[in-house]
mmCIF file as gemmi writes it, N, C-alpha and C atoms, coordinates in Angstrom:
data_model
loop_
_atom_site.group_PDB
_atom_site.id
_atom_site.type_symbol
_atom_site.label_atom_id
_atom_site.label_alt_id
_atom_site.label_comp_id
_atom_site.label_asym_id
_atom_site.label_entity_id
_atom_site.label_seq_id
_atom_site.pdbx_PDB_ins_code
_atom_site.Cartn_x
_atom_site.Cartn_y
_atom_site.Cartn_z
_atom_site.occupancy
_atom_site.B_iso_or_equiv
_atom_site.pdbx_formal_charge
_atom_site.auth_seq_id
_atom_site.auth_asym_id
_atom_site.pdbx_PDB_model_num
ATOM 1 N N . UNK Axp A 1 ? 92.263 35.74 -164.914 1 0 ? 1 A 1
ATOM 2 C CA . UNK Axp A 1 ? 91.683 34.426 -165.141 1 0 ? 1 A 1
ATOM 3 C C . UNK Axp A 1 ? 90.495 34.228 -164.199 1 0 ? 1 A 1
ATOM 4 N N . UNK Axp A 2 ? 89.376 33.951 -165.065 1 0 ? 2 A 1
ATOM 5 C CA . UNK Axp A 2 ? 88.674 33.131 -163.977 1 0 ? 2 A 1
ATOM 6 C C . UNK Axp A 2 ? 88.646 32.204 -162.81 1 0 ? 2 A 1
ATOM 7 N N . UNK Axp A 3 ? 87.823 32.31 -161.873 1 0 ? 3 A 1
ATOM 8 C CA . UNK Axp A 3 ? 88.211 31.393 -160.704 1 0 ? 3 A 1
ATOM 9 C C . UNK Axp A 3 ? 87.421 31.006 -160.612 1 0 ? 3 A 1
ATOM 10 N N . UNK Axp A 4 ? 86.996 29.211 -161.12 1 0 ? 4 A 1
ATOM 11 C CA . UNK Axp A 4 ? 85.64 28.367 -161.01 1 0 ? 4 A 1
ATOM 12 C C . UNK Axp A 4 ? 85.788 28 -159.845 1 0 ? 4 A 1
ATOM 13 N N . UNK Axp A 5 ? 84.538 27.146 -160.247 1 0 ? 5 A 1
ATOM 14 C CA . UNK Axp A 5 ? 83.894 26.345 -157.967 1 0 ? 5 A 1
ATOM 15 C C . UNK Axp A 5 ? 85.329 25.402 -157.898 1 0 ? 5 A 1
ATOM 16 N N . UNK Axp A 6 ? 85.303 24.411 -159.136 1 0 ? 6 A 1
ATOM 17 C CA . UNK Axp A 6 ? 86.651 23.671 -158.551 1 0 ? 6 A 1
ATOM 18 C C . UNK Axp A 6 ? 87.93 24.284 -158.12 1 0 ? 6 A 1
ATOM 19 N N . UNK Axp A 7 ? 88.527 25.524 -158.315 1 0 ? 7 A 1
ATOM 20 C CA . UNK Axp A 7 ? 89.792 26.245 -157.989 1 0 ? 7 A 1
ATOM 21 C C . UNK Axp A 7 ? 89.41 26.742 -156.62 1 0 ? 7 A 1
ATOM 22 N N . UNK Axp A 8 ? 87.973 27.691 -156.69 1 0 ? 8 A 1
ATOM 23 C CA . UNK Axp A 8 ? 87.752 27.801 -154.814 1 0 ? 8 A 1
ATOM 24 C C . UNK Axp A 8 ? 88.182 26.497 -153.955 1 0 ? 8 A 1
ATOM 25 N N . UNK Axp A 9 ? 86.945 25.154 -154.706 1 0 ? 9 A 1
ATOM 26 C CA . UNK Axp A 9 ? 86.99 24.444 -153.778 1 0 ? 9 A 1
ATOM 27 C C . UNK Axp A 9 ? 88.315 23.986 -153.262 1 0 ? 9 A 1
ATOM 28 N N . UNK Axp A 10 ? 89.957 24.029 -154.401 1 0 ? 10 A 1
ATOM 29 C CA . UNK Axp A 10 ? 90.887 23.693 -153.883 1 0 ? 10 A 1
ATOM 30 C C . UNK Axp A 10 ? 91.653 24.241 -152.811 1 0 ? 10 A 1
ATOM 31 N N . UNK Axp A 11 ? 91.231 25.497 -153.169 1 0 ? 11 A 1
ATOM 32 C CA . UNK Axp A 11 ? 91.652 26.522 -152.066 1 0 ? 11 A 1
ATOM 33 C C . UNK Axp A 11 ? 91.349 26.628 -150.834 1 0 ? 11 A 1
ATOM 34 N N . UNK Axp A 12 ? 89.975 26.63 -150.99 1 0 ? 12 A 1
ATOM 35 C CA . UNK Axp A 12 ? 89.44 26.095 -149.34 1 0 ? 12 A 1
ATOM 36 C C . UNK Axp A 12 ? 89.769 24.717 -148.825 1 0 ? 12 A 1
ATOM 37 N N . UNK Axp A 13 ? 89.792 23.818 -149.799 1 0 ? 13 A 1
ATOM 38 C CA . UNK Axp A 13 ? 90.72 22.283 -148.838 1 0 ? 13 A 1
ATOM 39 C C . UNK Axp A 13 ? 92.119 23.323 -148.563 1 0 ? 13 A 1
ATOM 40 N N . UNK Axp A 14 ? 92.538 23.699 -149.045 1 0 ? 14 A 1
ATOM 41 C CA . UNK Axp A 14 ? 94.195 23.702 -148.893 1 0 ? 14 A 1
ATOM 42 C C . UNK Axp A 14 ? 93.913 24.359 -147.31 1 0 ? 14 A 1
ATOM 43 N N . UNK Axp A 15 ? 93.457 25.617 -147.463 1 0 ? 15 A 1
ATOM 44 C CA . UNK Axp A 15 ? 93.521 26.11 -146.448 1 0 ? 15 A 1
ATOM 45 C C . UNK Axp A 15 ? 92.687 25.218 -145.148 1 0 ? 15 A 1
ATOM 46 N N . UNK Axp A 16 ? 92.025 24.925 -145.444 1 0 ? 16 A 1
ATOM 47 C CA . UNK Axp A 16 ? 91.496 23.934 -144.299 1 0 ? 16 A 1
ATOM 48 C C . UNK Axp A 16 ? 92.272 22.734 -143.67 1 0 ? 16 A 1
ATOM 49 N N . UNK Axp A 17 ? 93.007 22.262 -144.461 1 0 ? 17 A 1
ATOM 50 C CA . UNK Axp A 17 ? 94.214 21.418 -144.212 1 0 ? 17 A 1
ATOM 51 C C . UNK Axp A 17 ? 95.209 21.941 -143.684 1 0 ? 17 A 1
ATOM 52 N N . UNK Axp A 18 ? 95.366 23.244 -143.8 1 0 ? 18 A 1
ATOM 53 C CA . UNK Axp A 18 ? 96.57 24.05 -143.319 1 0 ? 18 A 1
ATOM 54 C C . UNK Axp A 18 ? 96.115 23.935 -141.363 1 0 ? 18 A 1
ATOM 55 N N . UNK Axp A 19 ? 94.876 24.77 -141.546 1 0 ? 19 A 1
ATOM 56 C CA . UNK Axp A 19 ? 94.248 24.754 -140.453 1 0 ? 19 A 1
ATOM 57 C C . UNK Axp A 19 ? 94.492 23.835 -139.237 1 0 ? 19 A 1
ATOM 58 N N . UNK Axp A 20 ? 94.036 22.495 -140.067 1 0 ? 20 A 1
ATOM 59 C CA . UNK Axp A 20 ? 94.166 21.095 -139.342 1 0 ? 20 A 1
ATOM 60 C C . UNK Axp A 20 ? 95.448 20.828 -138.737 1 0 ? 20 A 1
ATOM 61 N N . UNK Axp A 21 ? 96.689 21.026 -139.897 1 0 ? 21 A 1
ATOM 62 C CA . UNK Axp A 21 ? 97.946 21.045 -139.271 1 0 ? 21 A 1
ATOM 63 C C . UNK Axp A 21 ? 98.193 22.081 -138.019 1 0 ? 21 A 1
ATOM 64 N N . UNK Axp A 22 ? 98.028 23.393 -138.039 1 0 ? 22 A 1
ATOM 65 C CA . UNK Axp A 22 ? 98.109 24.543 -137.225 1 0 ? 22 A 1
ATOM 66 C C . UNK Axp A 22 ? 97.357 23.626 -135.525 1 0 ? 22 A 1
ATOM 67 N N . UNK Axp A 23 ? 96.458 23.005 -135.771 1 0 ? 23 A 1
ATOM 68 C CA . UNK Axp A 23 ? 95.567 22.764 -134.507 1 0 ? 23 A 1
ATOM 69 C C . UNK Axp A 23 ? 96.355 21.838 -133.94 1 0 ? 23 A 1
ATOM 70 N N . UNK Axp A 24 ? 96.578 20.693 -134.712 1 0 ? 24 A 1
ATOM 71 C CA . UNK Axp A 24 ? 97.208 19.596 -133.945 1 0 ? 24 A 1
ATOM 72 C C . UNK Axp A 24 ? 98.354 19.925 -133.561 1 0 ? 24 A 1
ATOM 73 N N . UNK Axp A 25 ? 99.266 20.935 -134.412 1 0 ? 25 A 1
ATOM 74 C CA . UNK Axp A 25 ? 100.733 21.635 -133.642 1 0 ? 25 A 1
ATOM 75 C C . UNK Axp A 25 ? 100.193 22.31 -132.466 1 0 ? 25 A 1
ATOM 76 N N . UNK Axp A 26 ? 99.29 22.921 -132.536 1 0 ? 26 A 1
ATOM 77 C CA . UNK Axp A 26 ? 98.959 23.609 -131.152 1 0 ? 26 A 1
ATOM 78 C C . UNK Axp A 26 ? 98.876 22.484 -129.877 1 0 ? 26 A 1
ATOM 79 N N . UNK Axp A 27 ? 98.304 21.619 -130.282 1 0 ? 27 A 1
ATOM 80 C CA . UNK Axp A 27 ? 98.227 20.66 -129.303 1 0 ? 27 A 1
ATOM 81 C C . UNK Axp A 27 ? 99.15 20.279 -128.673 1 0 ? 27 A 1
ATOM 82 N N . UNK Axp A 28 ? 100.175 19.65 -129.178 1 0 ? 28 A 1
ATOM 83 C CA . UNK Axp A 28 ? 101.336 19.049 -129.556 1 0 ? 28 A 1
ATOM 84 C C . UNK Axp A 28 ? 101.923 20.305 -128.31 1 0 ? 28 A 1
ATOM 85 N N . UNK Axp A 29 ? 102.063 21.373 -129.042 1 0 ? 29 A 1
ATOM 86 C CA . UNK Axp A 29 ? 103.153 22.032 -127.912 1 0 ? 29 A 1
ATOM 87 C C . UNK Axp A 29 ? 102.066 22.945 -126.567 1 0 ? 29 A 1
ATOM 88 N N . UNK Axp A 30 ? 100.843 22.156 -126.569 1 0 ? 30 A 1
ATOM 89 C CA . UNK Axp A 30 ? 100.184 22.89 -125.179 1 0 ? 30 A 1
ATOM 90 C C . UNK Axp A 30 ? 99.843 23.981 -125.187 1 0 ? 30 A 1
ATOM 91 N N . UNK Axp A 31 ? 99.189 24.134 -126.26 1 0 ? 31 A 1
ATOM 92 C CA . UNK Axp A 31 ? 98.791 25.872 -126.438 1 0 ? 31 A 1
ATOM 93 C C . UNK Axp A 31 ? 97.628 26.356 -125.424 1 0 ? 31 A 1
ATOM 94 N N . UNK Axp A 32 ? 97.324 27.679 -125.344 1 0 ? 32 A 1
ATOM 95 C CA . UNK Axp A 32 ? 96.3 27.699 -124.643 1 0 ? 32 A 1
ATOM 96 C C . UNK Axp A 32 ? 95.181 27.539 -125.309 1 0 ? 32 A 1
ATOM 97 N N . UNK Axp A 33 ? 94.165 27.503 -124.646 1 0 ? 33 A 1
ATOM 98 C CA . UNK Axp A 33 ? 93.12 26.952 -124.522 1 0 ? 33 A 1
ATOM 99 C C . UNK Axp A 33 ? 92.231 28.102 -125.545 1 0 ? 33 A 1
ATOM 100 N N . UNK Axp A 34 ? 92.189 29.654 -125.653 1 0 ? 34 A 1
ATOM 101 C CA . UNK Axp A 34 ? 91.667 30.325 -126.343 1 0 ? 34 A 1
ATOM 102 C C . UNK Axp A 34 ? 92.229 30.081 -127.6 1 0 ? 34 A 1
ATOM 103 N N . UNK Axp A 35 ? 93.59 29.872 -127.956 1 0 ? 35 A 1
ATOM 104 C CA . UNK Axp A 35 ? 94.129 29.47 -128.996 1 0 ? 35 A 1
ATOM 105 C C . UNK Axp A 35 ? 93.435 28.262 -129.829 1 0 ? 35 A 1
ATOM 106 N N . UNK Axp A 36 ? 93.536 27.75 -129.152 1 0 ? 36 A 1
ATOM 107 C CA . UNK Axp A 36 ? 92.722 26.034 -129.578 1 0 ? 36 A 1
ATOM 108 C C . UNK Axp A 36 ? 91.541 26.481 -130.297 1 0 ? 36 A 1
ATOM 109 N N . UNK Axp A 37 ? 90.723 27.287 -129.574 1 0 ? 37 A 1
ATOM 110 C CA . UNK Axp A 37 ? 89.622 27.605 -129.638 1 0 ? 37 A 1
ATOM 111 C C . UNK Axp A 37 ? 89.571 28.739 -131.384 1 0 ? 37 A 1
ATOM 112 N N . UNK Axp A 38 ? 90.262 29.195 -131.347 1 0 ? 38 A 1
ATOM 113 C CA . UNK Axp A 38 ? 90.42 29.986 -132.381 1 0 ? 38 A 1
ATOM 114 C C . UNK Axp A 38 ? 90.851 29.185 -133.89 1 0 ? 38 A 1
ATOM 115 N N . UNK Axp A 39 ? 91.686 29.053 -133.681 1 0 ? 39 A 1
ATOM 116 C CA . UNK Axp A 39 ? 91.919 27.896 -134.766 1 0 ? 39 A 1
ATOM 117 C C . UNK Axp A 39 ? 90.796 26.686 -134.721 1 0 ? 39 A 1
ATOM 118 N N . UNK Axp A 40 ? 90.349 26.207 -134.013 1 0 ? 40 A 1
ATOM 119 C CA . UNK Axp A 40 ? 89.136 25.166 -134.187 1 0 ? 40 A 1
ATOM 120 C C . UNK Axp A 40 ? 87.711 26.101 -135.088 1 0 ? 40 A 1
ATOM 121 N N . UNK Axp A 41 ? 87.48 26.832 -134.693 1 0 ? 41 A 1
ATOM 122 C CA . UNK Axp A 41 ? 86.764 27.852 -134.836 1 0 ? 41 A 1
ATOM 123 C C . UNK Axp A 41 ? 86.862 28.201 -136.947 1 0 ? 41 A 1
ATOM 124 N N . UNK Axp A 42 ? 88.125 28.451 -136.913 1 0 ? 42 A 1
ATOM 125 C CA . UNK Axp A 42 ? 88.542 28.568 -138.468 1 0 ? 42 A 1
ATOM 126 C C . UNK Axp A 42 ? 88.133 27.364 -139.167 1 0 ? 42 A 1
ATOM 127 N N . UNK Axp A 43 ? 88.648 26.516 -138.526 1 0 ? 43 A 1
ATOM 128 C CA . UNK Axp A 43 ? 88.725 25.119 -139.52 1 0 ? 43 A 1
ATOM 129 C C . UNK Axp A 43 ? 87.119 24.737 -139.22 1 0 ? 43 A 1
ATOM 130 N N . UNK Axp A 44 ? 85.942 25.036 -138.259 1 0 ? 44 A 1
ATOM 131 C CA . UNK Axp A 44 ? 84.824 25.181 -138.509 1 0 ? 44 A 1
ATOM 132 C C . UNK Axp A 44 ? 83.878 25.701 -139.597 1 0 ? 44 A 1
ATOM 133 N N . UNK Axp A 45 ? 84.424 27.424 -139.738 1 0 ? 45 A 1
ATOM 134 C CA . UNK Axp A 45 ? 83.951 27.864 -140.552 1 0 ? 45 A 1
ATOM 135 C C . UNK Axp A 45 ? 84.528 27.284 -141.869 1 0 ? 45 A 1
ATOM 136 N N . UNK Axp A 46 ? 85.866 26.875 -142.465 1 0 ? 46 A 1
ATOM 137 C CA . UNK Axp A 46 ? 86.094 26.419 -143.68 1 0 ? 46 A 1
ATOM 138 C C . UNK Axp A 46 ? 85.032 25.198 -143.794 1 0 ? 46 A 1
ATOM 139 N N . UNK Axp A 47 ? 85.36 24.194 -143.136 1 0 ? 47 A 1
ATOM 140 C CA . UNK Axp A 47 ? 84.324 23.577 -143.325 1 0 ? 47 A 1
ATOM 141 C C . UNK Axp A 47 ? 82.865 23.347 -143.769 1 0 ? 47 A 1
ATOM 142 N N . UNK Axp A 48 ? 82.226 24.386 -142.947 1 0 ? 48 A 1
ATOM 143 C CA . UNK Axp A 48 ? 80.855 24.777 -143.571 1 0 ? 48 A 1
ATOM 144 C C . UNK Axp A 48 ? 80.451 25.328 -144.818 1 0 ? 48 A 1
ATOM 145 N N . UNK Axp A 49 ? 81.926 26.16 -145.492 1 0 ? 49 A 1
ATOM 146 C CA . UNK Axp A 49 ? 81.568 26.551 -146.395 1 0 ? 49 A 1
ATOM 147 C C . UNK Axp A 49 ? 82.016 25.794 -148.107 1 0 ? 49 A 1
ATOM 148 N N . UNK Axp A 50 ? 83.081 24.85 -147.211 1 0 ? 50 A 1
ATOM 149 C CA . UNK Axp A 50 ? 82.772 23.145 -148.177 1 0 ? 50 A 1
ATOM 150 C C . UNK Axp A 50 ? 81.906 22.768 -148.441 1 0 ? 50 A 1
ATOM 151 N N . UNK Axp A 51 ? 81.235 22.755 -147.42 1 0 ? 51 A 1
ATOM 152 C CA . UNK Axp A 51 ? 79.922 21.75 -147.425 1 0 ? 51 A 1
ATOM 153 C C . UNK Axp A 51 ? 78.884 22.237 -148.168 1 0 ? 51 A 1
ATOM 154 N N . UNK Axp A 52 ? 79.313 23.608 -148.184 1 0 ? 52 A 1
ATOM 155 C CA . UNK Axp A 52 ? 78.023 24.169 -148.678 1 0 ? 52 A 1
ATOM 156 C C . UNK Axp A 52 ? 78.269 23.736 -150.841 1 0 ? 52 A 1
ATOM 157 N N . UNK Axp A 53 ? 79.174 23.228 -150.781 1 0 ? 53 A 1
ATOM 158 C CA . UNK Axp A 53 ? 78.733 22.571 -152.473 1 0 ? 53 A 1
ATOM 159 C C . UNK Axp A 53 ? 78.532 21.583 -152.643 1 0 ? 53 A 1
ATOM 160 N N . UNK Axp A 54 ? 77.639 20.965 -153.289 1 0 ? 54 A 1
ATOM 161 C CA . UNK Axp A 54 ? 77.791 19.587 -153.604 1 0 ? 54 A 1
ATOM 162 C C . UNK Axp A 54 ? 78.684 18.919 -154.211 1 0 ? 54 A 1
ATOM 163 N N . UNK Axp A 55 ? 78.907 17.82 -153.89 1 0 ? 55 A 1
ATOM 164 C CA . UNK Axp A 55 ? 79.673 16.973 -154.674 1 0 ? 55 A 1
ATOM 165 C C . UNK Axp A 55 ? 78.868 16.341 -155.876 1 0 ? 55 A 1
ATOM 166 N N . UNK Axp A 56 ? 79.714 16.42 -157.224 1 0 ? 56 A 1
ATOM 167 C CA . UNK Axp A 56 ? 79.242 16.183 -158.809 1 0 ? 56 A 1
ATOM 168 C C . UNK Axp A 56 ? 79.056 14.858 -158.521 1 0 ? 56 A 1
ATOM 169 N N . UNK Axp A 57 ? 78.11 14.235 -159.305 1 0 ? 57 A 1
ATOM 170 C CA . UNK Axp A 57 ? 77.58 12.996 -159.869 1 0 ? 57 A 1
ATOM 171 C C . UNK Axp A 57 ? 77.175 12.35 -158.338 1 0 ? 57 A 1
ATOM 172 N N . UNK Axp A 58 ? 77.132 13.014 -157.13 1 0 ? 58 A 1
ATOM 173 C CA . UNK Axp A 58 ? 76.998 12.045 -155.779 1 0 ? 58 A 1
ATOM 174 C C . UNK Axp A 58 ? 74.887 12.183 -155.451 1 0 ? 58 A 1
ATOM 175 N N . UNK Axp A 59 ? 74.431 11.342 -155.098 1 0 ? 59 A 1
ATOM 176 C CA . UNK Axp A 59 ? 72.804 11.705 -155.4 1 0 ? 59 A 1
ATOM 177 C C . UNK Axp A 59 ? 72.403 12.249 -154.275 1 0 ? 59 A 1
ATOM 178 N N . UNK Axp A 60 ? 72.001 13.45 -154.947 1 0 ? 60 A 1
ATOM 179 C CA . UNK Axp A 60 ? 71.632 14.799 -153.812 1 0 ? 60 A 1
ATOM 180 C C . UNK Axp A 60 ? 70.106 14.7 -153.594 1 0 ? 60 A 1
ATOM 181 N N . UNK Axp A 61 ? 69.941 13.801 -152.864 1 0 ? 61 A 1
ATOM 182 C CA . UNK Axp A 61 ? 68.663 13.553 -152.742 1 0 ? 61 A 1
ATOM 183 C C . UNK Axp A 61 ? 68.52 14.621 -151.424 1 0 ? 61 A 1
């Protein structure tokens, strides 16, 4: 099956959300500090590569 922009894009929220959870558990139990850093780092790059589509009907000026 094909895999359109909307099925990526769900995939990359999912996983980016996963991410988000992973960071704030890190927090939560005092992780170190390279850790933090690593996982922040992920949920960076997902991010950017969200961003990199537009959102339909929003004015892309």
């Amino acid at each position: 099956m094909k895999e359109t922009t909307t099925d990526y894009l769900m995939i990359l929220h999912r996983q980016y959300m996963a991410e988000v959870g992973r960071f704030i558990k890190a927090l939560k139990e005092n992780a170190s500090r390279n850790e933090l850093i690593l996982i922040r780092t992920n949920v960076k790059k997902l991010l950017a590569e969200i961003r990199r589509y537009p959102i339909k009907g929003k004015d892309n000026k």
